[in-house]
KOLFI-632982 format. One record per residue (C-alpha): residue in three letters; chain; x, y, z. Coordinates in steps of 0.25 Angstrom, whole numbers, always signed. Layout:
<nodes>
<node 'ala'; 'A'; <X; Y; Z>> ...
</nodes>
This chain:
<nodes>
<node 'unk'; 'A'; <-94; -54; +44>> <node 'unk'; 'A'; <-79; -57; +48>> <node 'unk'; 'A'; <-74; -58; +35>> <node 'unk'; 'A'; <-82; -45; +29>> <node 'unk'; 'A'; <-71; -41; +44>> <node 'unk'; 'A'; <-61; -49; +40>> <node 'unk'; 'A'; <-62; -41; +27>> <node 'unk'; 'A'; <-64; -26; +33>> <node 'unk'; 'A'; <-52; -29; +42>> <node 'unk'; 'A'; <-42; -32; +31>> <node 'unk'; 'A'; <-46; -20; +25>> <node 'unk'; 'A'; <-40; -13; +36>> <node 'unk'; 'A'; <-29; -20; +37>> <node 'unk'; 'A'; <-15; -15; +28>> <node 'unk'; 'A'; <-11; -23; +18>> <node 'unk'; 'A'; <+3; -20; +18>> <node 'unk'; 'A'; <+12; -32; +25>> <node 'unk'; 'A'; <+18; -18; +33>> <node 'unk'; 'A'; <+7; -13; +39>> <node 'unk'; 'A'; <+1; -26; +42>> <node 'unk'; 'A'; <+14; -30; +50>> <node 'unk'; 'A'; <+13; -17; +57>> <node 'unk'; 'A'; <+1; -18; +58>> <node 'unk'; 'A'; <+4; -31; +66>> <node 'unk'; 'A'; <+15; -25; +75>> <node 'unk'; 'A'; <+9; -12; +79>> <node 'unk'; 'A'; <-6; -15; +81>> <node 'unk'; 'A'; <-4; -23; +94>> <node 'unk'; 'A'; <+6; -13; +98>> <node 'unk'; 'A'; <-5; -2; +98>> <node 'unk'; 'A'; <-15; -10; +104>> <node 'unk'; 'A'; <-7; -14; +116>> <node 'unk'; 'A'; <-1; -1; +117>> <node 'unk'; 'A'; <-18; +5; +118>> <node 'unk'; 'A'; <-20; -6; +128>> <node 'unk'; 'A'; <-9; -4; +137>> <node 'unk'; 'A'; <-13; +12; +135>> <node 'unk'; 'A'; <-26; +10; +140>> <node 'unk'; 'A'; <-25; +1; +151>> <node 'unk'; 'A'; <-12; +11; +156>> <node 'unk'; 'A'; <-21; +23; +156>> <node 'unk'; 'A'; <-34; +16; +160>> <node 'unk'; 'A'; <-27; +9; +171>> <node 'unk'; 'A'; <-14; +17; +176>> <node 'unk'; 'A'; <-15; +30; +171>> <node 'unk'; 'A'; <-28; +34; +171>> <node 'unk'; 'A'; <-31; +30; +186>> <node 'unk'; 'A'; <-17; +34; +188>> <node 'unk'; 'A'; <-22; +48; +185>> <node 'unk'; 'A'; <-37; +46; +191>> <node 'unk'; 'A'; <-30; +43; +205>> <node 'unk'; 'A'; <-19; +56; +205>> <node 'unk'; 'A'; <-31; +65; +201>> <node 'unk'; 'A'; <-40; +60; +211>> <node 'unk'; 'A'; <-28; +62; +221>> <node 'unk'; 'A'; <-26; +74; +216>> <node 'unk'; 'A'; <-39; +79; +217>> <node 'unk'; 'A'; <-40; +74; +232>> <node 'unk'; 'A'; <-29; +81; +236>> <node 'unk'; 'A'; <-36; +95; +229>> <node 'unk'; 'A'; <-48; +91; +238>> <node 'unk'; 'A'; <-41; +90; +250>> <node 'unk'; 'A'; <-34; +100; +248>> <node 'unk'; 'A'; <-48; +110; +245>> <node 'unk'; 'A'; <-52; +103; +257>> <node 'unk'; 'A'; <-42; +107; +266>> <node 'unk'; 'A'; <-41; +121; +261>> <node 'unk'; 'A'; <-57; +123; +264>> <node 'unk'; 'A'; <-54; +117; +279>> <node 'unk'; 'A'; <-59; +127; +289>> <node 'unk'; 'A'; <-48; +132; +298>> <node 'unk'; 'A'; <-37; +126; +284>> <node 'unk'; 'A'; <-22; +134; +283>> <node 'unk'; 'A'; <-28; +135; +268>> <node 'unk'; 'A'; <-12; +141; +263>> <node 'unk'; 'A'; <-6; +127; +270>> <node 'unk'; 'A'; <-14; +118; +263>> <node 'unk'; 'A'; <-13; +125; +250>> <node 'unk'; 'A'; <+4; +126; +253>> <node 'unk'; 'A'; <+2; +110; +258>> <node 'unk'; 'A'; <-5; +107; +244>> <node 'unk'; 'A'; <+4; +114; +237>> <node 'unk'; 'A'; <+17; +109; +244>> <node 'unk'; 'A'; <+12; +93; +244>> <node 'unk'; 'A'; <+4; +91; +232>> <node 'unk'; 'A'; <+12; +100; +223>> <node 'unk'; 'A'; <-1; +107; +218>> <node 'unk'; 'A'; <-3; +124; +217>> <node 'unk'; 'A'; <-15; +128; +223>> <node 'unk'; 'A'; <-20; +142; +221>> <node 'unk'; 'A'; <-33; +147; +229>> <node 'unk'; 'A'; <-42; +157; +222>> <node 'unk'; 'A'; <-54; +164; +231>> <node 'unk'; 'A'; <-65; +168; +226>> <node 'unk'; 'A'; <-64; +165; +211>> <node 'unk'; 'A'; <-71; +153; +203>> <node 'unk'; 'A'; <-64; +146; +191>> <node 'unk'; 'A'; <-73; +147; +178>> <node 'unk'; 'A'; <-61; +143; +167>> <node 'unk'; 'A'; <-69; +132; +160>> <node 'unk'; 'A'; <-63; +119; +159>> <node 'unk'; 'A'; <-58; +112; +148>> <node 'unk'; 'A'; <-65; +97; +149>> <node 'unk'; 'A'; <-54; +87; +144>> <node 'unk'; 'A'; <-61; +75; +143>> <node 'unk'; 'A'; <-51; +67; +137>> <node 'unk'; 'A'; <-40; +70; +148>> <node 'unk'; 'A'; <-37; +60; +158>> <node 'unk'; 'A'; <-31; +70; +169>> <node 'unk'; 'A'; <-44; +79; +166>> <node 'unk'; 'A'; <-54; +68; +167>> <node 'unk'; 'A'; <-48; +63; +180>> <node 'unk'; 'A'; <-45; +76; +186>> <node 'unk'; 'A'; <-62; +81; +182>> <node 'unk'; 'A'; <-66; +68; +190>> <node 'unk'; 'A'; <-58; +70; +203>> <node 'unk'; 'A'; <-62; +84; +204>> <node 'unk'; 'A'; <-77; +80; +201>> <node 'unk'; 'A'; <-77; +68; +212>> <node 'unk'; 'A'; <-73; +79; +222>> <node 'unk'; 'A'; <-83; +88; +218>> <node 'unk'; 'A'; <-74; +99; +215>> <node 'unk'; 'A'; <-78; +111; +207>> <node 'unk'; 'A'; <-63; +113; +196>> <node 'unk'; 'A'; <-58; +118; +183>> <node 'unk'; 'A'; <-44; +112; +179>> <node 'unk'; 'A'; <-36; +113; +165>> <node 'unk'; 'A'; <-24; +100; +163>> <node 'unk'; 'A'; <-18; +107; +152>> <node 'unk'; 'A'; <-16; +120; +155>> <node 'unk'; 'A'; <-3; +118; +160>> <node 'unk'; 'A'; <+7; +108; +157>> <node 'unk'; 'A'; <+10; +101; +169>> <node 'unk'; 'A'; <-1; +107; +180>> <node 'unk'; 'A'; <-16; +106; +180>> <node 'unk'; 'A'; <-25; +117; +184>> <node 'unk'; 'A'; <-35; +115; +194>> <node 'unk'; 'A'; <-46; +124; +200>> <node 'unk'; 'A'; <-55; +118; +210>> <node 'unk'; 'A'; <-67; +127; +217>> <node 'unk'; 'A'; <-68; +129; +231>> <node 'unk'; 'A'; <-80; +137; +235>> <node 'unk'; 'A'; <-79; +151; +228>> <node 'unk'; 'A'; <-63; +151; +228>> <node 'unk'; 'A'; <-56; +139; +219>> <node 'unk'; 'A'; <-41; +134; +220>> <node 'unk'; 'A'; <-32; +132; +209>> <node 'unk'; 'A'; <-22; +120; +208>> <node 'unk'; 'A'; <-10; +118; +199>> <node 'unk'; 'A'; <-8; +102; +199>> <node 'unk'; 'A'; <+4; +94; +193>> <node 'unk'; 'A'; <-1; +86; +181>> <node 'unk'; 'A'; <+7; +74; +188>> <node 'unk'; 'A'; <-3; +75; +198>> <node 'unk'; 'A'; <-15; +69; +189>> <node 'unk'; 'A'; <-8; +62; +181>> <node 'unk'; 'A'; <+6; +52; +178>> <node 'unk'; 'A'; <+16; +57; +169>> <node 'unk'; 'A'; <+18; +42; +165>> <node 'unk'; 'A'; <+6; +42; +154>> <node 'unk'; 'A'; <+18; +49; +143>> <node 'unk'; 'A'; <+30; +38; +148>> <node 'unk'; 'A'; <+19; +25; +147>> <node 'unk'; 'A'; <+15; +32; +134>> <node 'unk'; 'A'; <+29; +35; +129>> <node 'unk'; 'A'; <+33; +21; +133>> <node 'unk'; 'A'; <+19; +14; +127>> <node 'unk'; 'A'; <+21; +22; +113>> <node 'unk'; 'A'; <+36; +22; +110>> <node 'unk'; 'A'; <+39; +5; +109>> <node 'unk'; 'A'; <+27; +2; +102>> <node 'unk'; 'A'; <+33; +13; +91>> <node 'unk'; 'A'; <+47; +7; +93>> <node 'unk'; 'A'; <+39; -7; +90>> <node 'unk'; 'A'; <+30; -2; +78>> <node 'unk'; 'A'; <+43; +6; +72>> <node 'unk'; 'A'; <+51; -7; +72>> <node 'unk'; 'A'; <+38; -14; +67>> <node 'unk'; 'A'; <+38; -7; +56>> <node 'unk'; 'A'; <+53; -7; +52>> <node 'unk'; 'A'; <+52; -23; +54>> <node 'unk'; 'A'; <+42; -24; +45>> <node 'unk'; 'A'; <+47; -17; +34>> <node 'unk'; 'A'; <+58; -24; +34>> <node 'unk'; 'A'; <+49; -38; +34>> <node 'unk'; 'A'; <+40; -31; +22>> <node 'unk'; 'A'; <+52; -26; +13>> <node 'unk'; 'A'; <+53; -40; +9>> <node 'unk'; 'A'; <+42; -41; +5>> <node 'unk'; 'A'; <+41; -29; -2>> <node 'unk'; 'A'; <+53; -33; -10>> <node 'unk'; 'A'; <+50; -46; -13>> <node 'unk'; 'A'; <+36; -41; -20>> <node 'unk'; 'A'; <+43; -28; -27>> <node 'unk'; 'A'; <+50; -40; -33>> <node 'unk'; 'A'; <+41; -50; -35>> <node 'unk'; 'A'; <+33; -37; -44>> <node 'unk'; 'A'; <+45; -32; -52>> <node 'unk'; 'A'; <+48; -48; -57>> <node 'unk'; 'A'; <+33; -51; -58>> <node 'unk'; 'A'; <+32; -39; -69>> <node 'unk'; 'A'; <+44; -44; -76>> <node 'unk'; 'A'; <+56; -31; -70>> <node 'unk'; 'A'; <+70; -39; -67>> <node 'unk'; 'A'; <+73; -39; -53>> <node 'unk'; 'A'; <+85; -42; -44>> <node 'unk'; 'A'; <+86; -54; -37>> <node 'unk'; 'A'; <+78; -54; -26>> <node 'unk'; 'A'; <+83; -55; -12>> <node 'unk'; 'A'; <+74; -61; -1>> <node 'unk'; 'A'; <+73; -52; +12>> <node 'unk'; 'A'; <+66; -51; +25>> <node 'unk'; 'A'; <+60; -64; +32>> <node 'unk'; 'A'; <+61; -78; +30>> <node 'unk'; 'A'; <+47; -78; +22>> <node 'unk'; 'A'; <+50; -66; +15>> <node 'unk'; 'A'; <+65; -72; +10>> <node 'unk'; 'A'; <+59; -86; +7>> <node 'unk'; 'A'; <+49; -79; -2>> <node 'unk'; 'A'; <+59; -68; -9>> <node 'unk'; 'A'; <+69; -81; -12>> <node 'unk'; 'A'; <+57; -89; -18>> <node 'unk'; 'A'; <+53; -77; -26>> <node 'unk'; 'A'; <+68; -74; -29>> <node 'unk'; 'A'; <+67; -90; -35>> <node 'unk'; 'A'; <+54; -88; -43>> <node 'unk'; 'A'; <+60; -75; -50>> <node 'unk'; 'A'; <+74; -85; -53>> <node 'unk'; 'A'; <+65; -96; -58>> <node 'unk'; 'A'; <+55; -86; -68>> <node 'unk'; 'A'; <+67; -79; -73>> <node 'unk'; 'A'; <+74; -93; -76>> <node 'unk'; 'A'; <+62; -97; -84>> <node 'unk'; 'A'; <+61; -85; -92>> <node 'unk'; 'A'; <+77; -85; -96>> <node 'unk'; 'A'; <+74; -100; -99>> <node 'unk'; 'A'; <+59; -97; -106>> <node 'unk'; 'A'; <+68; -85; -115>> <node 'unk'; 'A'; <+80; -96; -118>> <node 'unk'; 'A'; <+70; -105; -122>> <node 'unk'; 'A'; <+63; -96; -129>> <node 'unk'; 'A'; <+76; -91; -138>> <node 'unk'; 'A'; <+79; -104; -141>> <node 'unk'; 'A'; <+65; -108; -147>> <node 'unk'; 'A'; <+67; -95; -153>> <node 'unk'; 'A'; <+81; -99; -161>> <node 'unk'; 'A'; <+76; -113; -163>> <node 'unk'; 'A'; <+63; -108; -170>> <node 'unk'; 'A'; <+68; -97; -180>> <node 'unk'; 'A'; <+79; -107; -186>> <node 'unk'; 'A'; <+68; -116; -192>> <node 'unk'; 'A'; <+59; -103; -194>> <node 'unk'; 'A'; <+73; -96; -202>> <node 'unk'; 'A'; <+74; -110; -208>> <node 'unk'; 'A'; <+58; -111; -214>> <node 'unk'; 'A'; <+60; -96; -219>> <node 'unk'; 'A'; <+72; -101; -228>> <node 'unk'; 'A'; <+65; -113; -233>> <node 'unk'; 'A'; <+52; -106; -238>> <node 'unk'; 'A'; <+61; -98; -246>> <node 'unk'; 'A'; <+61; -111; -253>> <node 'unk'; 'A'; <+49; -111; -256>> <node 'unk'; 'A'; <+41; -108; -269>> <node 'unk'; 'A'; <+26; -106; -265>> <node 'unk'; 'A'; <+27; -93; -260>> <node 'unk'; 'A'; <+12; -94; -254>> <node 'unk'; 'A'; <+18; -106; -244>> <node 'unk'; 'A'; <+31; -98; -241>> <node 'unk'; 'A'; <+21; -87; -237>> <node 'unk'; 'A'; <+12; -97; -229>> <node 'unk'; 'A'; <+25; -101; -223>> <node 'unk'; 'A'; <+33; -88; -221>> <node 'unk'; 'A'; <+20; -82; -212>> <node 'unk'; 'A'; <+20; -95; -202>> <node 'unk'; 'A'; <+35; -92; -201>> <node 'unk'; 'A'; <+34; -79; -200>> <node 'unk'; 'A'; <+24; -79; -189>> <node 'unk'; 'A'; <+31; -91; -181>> <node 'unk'; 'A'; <+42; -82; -181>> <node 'unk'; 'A'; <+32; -69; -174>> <node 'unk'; 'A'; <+28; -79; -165>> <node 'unk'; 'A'; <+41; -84; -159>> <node 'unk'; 'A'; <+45; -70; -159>> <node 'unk'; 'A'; <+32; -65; -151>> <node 'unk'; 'A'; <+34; -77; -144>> <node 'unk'; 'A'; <+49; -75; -139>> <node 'unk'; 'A'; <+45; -59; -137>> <node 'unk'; 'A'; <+35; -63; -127>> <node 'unk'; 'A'; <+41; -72; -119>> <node 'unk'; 'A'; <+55; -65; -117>> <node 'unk'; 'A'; <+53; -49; -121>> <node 'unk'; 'A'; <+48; -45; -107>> <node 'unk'; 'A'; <+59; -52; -100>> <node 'unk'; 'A'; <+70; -44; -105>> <node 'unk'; 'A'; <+62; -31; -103>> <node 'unk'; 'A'; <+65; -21; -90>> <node 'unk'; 'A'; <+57; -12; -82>> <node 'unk'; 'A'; <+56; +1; -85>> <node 'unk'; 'A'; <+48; +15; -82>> <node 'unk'; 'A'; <+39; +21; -91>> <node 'unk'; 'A'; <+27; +29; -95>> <node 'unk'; 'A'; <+15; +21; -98>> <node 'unk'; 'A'; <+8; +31; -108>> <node 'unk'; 'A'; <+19; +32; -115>> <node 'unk'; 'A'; <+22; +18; -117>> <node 'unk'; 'A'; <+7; +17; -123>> <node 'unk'; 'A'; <+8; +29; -132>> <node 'unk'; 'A'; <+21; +24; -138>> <node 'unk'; 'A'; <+16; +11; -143>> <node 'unk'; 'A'; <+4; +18; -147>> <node 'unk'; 'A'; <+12; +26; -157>> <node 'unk'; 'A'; <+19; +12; -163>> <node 'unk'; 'A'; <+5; +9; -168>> <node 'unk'; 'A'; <+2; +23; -175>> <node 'unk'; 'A'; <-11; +19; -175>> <node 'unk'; 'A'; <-23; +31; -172>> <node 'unk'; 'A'; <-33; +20; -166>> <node 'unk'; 'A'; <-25; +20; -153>> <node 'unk'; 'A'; <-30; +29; -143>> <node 'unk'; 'A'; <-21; +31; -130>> <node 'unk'; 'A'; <-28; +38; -118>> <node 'unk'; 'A'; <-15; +41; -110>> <node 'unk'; 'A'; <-16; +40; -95>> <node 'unk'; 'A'; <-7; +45; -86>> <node 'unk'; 'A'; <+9; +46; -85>> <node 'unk'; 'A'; <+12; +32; -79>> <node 'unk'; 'A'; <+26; +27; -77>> <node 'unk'; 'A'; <+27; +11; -77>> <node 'unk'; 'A'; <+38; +1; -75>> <node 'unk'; 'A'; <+37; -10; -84>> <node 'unk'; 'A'; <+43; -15; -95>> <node 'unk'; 'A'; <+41; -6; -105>> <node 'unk'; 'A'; <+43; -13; -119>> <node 'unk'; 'A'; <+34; -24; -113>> <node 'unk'; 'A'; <+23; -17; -110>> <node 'unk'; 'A'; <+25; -8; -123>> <node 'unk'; 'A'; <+23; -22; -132>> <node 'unk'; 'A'; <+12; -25; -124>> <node 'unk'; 'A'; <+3; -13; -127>> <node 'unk'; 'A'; <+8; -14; -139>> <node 'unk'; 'A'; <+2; -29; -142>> <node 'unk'; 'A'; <-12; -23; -135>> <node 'unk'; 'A'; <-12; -10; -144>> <node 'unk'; 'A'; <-8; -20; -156>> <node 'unk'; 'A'; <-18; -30; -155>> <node 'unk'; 'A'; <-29; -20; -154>> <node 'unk'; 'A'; <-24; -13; -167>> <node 'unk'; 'A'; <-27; -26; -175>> <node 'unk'; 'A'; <-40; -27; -171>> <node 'unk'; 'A'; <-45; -14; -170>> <node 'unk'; 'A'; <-46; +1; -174>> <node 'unk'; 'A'; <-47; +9; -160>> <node 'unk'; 'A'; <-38; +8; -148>> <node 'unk'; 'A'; <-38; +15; -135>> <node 'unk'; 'A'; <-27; +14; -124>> <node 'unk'; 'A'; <-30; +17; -110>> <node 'unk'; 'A'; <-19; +20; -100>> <node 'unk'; 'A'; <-23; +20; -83>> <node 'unk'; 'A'; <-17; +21; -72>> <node 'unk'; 'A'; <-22; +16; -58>> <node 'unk'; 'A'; <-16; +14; -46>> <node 'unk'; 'A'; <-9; +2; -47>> <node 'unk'; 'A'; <-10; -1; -61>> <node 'unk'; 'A'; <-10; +4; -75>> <node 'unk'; 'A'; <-22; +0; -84>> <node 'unk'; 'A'; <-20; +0; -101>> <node 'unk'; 'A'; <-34; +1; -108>> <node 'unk'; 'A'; <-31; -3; -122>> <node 'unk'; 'A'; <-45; -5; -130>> <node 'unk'; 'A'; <-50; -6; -145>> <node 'unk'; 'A'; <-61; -9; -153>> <node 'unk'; 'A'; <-57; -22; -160>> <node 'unk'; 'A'; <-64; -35; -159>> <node 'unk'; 'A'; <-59; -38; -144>> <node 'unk'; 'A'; <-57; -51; -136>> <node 'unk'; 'A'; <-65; -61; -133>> <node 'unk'; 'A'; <-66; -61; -117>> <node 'unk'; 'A'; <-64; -77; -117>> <node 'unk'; 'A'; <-50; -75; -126>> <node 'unk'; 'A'; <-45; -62; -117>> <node 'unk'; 'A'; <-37; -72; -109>> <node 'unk'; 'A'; <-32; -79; -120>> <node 'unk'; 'A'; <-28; -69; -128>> <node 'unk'; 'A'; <-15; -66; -117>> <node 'unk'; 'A'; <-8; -81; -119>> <node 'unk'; 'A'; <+1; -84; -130>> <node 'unk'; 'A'; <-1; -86; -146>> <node 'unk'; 'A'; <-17; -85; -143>> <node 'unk'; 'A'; <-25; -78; -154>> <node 'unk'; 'A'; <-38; -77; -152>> <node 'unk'; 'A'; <-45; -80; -166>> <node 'unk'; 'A'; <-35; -82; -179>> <node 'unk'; 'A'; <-43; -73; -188>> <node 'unk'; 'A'; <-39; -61; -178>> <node 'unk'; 'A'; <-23; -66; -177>> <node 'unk'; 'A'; <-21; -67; -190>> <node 'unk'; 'A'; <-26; -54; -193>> <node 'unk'; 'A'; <-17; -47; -183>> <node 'unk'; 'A'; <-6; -59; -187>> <node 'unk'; 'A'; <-5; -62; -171>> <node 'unk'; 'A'; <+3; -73; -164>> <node 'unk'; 'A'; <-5; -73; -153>> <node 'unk'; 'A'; <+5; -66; -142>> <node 'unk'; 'A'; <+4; -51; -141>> <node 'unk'; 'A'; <-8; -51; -130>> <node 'unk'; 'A'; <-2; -63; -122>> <node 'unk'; 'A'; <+14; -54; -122>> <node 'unk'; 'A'; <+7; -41; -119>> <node 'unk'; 'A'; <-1; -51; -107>> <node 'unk'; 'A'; <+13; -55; -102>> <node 'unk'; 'A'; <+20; -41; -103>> <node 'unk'; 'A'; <+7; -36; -93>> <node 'unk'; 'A'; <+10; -48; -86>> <node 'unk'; 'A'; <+22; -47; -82>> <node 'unk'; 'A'; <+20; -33; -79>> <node 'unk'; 'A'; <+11; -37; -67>> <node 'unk'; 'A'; <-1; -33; -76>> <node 'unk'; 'A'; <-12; -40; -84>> <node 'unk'; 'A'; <-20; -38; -97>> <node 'unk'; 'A'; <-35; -39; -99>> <node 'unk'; 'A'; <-46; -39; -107>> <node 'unk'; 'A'; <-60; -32; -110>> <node 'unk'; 'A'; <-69; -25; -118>> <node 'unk'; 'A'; <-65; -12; -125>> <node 'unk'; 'A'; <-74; +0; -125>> <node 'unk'; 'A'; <-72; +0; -141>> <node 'unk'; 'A'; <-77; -14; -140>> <node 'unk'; 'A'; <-65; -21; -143>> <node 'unk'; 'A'; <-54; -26; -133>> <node 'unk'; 'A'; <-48; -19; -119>> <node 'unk'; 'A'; <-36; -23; -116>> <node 'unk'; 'A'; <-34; -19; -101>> <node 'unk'; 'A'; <-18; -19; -96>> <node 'unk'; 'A'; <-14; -18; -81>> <node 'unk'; 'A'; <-1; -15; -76>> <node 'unk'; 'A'; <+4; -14; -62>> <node 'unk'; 'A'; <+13; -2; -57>> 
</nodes>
């Protein structure tokens, strides 16, 4: 029960760092500034009012009473209770009130004015708001009724708009530098993961510089050391890599020269096609470990990459639905040879491809099927490392080395994306490839 609440209450809750600081600062500000409504109007300005109408209507009664008395000067008590109580009272004979009343049940000044009048059993019509700072009262009076012009001060205190005024403008002062304090303490951190993205899909940054608090500096500097330490390894893995490179096609130049020495053409053929492919596989090798690094972001249309590489192959067993204009950053010529092993791989094997291009909204989706014998589910994992070939009947029919799956698996990658497997409609292989934007 408290976790399916735990749960539900989450739900409500932002998920921005922003907001839920925010949320931090301004949700005990409202609170309090409720409570401290409510106990000022329950307690102070709500009886404040009660008790001046109910002197009010006390002074209306006495002065009813008065004019009524037998033997009364009824013009000196009406020029008294003009003169003392600041309140204009005009006497109608002979006339009865039958405007009808409009019942405003949610105002405070009616509610407590309709309560008086009734404990002292007075028959009354009165409007609040027909005139901006005087209400209008009519009270019966056997088969005449008296009219009475009140000051609104009289029911009620001015002070409800000042304690308002004062109550609503600090806790916006507090919220509004809540919010500018908390950008400031968020843009950090908004820095930090724009640049962790752009070096985990593989776009040169500048060298970060840590901002904000001490937690957010300590974790920019160990991020700024991290990016330092993995470019270091791949200058050094690339320098390594040359220099196996040089090393290795001295002896390989060296093994060509002396097969030319050689009189049995069917061993200097035997030995011509290992060299020849020990050479493919340090070249594939050397592409796939340093090509992407050299490589910089740029801007272009995705159906247009597809329908370029499309044309390379010349090939009428390729079908490409095109989706959408999309424009994606990325590095183009790397995500260009990627496709292009896919698409490659399923020329070899089989005679009807079909390319799928979708759009959602946080990702683009490739659907690239065929018809060929496929992959078995439990080598669709291997089939991304390195130099892996699945059976040798297959790779030496496509002469394969073993690496175009697993460079097109590091190009996705390093792109922030992933590549999987399943079954094709056509019953051979679907290759699935995600990308982020």
């Amino acid at each position: 029960m408290f976790y399916g609440l735990s749960k539900f209450l989450k739900s409500l809750l932002p998920k921005q760092l922003f907001y839920r600081g925010l949320l931090i600062v301004a949700l005990p500000i409202i609170i309090l500034q409720i409570t401290i409504s409510i106990v000022f109007f329950d307690s102070l300005w709500i009886k404040t009012n009660v008790g001046m109408t109910r002197a009010l209507v006390g002074e209306i009664k006495t002065f009813i009473d008065s004019y009524n008395r037998e033997g009364a000067d009824q013009n000196f008590v009406e020029n008294i209770f003009e003169e003392h109580l600041e309140i204009n009272v005009v006497y109608f004979q002979n006339k009865e009130f039958s405007d009808p009343m409009n019942e405003k049940w949610y105002s405070p000044i009616d509610r407590s004015l309709r309560r008086e009048l009734k404990s002292k059993n007075l028959e009354y019509w009165f409007d609040t708001s027909k005139f901006k700072g005087t209400v209008n009262l009519k009270i019966k009076n056997e088969n005449d009724y008296f009219e009475f012009f009140i000051p609104r001060d009289r029911l009620t205190s001015a002070s409800v708009r000042i304690f308002a005024l004062w109550i609503t403008f600090p806790a916006i002062l507090i919220v509004a530098i809540a919010i500018i304090f908390l950008k400031n303490q968020t843009r950090p951190i908004k820095k930090l993961a724009e640049a962790s993205k752009k070096f985990g899909r593989g776009e040169n940054i500048e060298e970060f510089v840590p901002s904000g608090a001490s937690e957010i500096r300590q974790a920019g500097y160990e991020f700024e050391n991290m990016r330092k330490r993995i470019l270091r390894h791949l200058n050094q893995r690339s320098e390594m890599l040359s220099g196996i490179s040089h090393d290795l096609r001295t002896p390989l130049t060296r093994m060509k020269l002396q097969l030319a020495l050689i009189k049995d053409k069917n061993l200097i053929d035997r030995f011509s096609n290992d060299i020849d492919e020990m050479e493919k596989m340090l070249n594939e090798y050397l592409q796939f470990s340093s090509e992407s690094n050299k490589e910089q972001s740029e801007e272009f249309e995705f159906n247009e990459l597809i329908q370029i590489i499309i044309k390379k192959f010349d090939n009428d067993i390729i079908k490409f639905n095109r989706g959408d204009k999309f424009l994606f950053n990325g590095r183009k010529l790397s995500i260009q040879r990627c496709l292009t092993n896919i698409i490659e791989n399923a020329t070899k094997f089989s005679n009807k491809i079909e390319i799928n291009f979708q759009k959602l909204k946080n990702n683009i989706l490739i659907y690239i099927e065929d018809n060929g014998p496929g992959i078995p589910i439990h080598e669709r994992e291997n089939v991304l490392k390195p130099f892996y070939k699945i059976d040798k009947s297959r790779s030496e029919k496509s002469s394969s080395i073993g690496l175009g799956l697993s460079i097109s698996s590091d190009i996705i990658r390093s792109h922030g994306g992933k590549i999987e497997f399943g079954d094709s409609n056509f019953g051979g292989l679907k290759v699935i490839i995600s990308l982020p934007f």
